[in-house]
VOGU-3710 file (C-alpha; in Angstrom, 3 decimals, decimal comma):
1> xxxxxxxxxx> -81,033/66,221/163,107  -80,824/67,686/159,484  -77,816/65,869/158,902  -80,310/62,886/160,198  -82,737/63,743/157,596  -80,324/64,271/154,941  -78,744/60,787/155,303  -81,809/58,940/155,908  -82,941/59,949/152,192  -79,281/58,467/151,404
11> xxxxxxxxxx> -80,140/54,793/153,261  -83,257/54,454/151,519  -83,793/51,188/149,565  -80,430/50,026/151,018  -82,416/47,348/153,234  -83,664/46,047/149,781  -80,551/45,770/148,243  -78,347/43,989/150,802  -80,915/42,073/152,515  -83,857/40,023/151,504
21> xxxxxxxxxx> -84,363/37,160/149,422  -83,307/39,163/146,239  -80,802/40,821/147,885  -76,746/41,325/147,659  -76,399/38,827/150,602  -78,872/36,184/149,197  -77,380/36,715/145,848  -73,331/35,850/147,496  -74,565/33,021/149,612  -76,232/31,412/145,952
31> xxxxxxxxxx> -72,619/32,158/144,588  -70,828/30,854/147,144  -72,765/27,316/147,497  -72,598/26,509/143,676  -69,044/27,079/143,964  -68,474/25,056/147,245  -69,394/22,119/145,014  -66,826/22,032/142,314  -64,038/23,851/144,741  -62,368/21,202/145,286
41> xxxxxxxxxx> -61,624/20,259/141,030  -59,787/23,768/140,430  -57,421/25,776/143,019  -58,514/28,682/141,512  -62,223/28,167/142,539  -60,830/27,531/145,556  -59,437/30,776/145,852  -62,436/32,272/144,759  -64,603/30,676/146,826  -62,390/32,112/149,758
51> xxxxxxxxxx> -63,330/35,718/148,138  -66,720/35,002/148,298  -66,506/33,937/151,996  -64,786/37,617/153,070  -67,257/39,762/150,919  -70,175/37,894/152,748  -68,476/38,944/156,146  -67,597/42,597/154,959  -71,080/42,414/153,263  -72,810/41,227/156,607
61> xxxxxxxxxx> -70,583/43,939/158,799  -71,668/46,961/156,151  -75,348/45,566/156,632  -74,910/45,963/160,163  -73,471/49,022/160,608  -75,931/50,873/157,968  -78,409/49,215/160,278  -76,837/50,962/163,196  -76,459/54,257/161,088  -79,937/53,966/160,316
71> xxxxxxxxxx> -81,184/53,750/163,970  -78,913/57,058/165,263  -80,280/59,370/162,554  -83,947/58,653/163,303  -85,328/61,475/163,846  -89,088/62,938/164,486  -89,694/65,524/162,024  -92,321/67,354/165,216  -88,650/67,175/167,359  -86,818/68,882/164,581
81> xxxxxxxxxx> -89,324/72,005/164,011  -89,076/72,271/167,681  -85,479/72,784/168,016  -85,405/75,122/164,999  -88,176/77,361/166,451  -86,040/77,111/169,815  -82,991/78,420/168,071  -84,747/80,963/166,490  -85,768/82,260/169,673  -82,451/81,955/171,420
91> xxxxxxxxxx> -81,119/84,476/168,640  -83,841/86,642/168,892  -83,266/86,782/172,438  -79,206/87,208/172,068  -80,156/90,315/169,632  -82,655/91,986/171,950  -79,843/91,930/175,109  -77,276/92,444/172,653  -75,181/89,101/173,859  -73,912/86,204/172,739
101> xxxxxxxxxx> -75,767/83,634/172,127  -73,662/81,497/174,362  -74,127/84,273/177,193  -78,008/84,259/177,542  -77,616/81,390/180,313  -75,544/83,624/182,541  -77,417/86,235/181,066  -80,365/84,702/182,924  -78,932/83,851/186,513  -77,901/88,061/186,722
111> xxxxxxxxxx> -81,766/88,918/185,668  -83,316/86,181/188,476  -80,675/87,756/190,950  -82,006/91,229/190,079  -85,693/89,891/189,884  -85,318/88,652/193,768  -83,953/92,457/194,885  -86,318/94,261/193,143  -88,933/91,506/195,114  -87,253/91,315/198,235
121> xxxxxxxxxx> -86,690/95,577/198,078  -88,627/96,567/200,429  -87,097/94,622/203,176  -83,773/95,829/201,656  -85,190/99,611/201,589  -85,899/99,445/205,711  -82,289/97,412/205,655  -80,863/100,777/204,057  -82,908/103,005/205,975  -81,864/102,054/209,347
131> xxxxxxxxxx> -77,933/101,984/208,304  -78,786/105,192/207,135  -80,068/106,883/210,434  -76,880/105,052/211,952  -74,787/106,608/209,743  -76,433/110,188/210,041  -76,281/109,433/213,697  -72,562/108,996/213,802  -71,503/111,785/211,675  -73,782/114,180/213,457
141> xxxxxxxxxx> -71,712/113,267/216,310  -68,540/113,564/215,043  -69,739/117,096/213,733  -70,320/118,443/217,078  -66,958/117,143/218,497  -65,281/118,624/216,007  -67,249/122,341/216,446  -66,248/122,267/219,738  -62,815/121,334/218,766  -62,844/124,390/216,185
151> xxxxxxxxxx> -64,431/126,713/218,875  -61,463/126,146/221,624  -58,782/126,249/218,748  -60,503/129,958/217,217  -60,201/131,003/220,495  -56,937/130,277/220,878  -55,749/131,592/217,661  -57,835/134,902/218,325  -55,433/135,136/221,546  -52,167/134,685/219,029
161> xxxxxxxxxx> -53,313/137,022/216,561  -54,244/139,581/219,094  -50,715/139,601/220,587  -49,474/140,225/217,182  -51,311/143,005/216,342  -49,456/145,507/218,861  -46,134/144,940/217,230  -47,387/145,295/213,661  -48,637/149,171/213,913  -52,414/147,143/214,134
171> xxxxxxxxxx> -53,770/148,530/217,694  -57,251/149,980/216,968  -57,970/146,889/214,798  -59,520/143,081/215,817  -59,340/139,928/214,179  -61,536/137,351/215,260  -62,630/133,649/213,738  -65,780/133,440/212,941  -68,036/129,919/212,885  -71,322/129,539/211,297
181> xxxxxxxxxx> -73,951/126,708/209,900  -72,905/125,487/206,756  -74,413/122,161/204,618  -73,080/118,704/206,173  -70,488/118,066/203,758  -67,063/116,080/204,385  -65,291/119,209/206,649  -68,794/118,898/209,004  -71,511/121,677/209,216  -69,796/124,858/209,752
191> xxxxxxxxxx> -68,351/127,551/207,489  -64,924/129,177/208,754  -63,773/132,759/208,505  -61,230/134,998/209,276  -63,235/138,210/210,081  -61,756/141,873/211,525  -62,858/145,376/212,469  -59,790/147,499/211,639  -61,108/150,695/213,400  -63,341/150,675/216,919
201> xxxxxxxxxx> -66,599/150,478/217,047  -66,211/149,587/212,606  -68,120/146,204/212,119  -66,545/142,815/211,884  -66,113/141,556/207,903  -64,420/139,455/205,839  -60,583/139,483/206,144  -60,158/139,901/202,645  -62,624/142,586/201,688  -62,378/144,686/204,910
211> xxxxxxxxxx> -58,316/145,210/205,461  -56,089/147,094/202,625  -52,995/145,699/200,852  -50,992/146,774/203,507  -53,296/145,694/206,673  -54,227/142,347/204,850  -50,343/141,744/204,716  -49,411/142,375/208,569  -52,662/140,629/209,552  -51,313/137,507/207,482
221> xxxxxxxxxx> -47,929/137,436/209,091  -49,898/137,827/212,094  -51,412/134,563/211,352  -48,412/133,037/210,224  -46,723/133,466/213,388  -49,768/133,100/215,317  -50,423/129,120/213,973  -46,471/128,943/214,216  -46,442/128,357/217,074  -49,066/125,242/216,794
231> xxxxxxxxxx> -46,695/123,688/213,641  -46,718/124,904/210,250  -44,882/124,312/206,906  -41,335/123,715/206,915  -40,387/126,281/204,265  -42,842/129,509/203,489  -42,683/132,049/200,922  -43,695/135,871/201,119  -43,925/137,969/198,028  -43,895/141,323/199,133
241> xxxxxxxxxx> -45,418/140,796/202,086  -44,380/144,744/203,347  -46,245/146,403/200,471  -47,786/149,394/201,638  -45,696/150,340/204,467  -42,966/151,683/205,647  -40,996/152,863/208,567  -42,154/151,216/211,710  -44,417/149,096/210,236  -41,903/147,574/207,542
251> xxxxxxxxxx> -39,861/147,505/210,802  -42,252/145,319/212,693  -43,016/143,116/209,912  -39,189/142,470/209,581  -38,610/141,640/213,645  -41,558/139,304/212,965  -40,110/137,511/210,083  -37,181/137,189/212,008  -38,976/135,264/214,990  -41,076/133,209/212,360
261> xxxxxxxxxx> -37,776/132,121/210,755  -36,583/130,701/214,052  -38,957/128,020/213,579  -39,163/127,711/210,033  -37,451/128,575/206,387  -38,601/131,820/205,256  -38,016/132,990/201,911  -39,072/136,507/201,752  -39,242/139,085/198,376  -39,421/142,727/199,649
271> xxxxxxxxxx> -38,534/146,381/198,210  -38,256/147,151/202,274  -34,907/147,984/203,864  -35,979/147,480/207,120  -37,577/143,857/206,361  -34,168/142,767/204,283  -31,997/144,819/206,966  -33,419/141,015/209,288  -32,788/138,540/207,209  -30,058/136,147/207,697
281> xxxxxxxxxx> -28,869/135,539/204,128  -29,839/138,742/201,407  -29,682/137,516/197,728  -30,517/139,671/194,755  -32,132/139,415/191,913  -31,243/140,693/188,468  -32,717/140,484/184,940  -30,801/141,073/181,701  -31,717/140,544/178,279  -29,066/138,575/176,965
291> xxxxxxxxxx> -28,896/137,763/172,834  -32,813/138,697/172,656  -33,493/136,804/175,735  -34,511/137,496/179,290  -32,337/135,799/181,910  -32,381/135,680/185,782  -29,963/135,719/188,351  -30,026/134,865/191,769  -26,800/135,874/193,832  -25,759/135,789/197,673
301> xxxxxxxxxx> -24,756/138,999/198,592  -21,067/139,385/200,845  -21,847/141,600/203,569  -20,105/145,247/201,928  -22,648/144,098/199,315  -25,399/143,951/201,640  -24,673/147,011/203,049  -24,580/148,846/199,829  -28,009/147,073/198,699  -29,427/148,140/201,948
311> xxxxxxxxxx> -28,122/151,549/201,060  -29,892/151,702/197,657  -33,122/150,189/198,703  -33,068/153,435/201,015  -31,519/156,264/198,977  -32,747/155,009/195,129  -30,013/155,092/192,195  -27,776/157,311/193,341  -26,221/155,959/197,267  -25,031/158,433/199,550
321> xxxxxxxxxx> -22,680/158,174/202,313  -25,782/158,717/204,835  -27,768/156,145/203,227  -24,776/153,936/203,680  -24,507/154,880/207,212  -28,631/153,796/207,773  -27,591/150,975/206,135  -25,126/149,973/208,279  -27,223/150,759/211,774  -30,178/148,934/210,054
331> xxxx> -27,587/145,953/210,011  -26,427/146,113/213,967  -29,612/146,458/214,742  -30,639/143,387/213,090
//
């Protein structure tokens, strides 16, 4: 439409000049009948006569077509302020939702959706409401399935632990699992501990703040080979799992390694005689500093060298022939 305006001030007067009485066309078709006359006395009137003919059709076909012109870029000066005050809004618009231009249609179908929730939300809130208590409904009952699940499996693993505790020097102590409320969260609405009393009549606490190093280690084997039973990893570690005992106890712990690696890999650390005396391979460790730096190695002991390790985890530096000797009933015994 500007483009309109602009050429319109161009076509001006052009009306004037081509048509009319005193116009270009009038002035050709004078031309052109004067010469028509005394064409026939000179080929070169003639010839121009023929000019005259073609610039009245091109003139006639320009008239025409600036008539044409003239009609598409009317324009209504009203229409044109509209459309600029329109596009002055549209960029106001694209500004204030930081968009495109070009965007503010679908711009405009996302608001109209969100209009009609926001309208329609209260329907939508009972909608929600209603798969909520469904929800709440189902979970509640798949909480109490799985309590009583966890109720008959502590009790069960109470039995396993308590048969463990005999061999492992623990018989004035009790282990027991203990279930209470907890928030609703993903692993359901109770809280799981592992609680003993490691004297009678001593009240039930915490596994970990009640038992000392070396009680918290045998009642952790005890575990172990409690849930081994049930399944449990295929390789387990224990980092000096006998600290704190000796003797008997360091005994026990090694017969029950042994009977949790039937089932299982165990890799086992230990200072104890007795627990390495059960083992069915016995590597060693060594550290040497080596050019400035500290290296490890790991090597599988022959069985004189097991022996004699056995020997000096019992006797210290210095391995006597009676050391040697423990060693070696340690070993048959195993």
């Amino acid at each position: 439409m500007q483009a309109g305006a602009k050429a319109g001030e161009t076509l001006t007067g052009l009306d004037d000049l081509l048509g009319g009485s005193e116009g270009a066309l009038a002035q050709l078709r004078a031309a052109a009948r004067r010469i028509e006359r005394g064409a026939a006395d000179h080929p070169l009137l003639a010839e121009a006569l023929a000019s005259l003919d073609r610039a009245l059709i091109e003139t006639s076909e320009a008239e025409d077509k600036i008539a044409r012109a003239s009609e598409a870029l009317a324009f209504d000066p009203e229409r044109l302020e509209a459309v600029e005050a329109r596009l002055f809004d549209i960029r106001g618009l694209a500004r204030k939702h930081r968009v495109e231009p070009d965007a503010l249609a679908a711009l405009g179908e996302e608001l109209i959706a969100k209009l009609a929730l926001i309208e329609a939300g209260g329907e939508r809130i009972q909608a929600l409401e209603a798969e909520l208590a469904e929800a709440r409904a189902r979970y509640d009952e798949a909480a109490k399935l799985l309590r009583s699940a966890r109720e008959a499996a502590a009790e069960r693993l109470d039995e396993a632990v308590a048969a463990e505790l005999h061999p492992l020097k623990l018989d004035a102590a009790s282990f027991r699992t203990a279930l209470s409320e907890a928030a609703p969260g993903a692993a359901g609405i109770d809280r799981v501990e592992f609680e003993v009393s490691t004297n009678p009549g001593a009240p039930f606490g915490p596994l970990t703040k009640i038992a000392s190093g070396g009680e918290l280690s045998r009642f952790i084997l005890a575990l172990k080979v409690a849930l081994a039973e049930a399944g449990t990893a295929q390789t387990m570690i224990f980092d000096e799992i006998d600290r704190g005992v000796g003797g008997a106890v360091a005994s026990a712990i090694g017969e029950r390694l042994a009977r949790l690696a039937q089932k299982s890999q165990l890799l086992v650390v230990t200072h104890s005689p007795q627990v390495a005396a059960r083992a069915a391979h016995h590597f060693r460790i060594e550290k040497a500093h080596v050019d400035g730096a500290a290296r490890t190695h790991v090597r599988k002991l022959t069985p004189d060298e097991r022996r004699e390790e056995i020997a000096r985890m019992l006797s210290g530096a210095a391995i006597t022939d009676e050391a040697r000797a423990q060693a070696a009933r340690l070993l048959e015994a195993a």
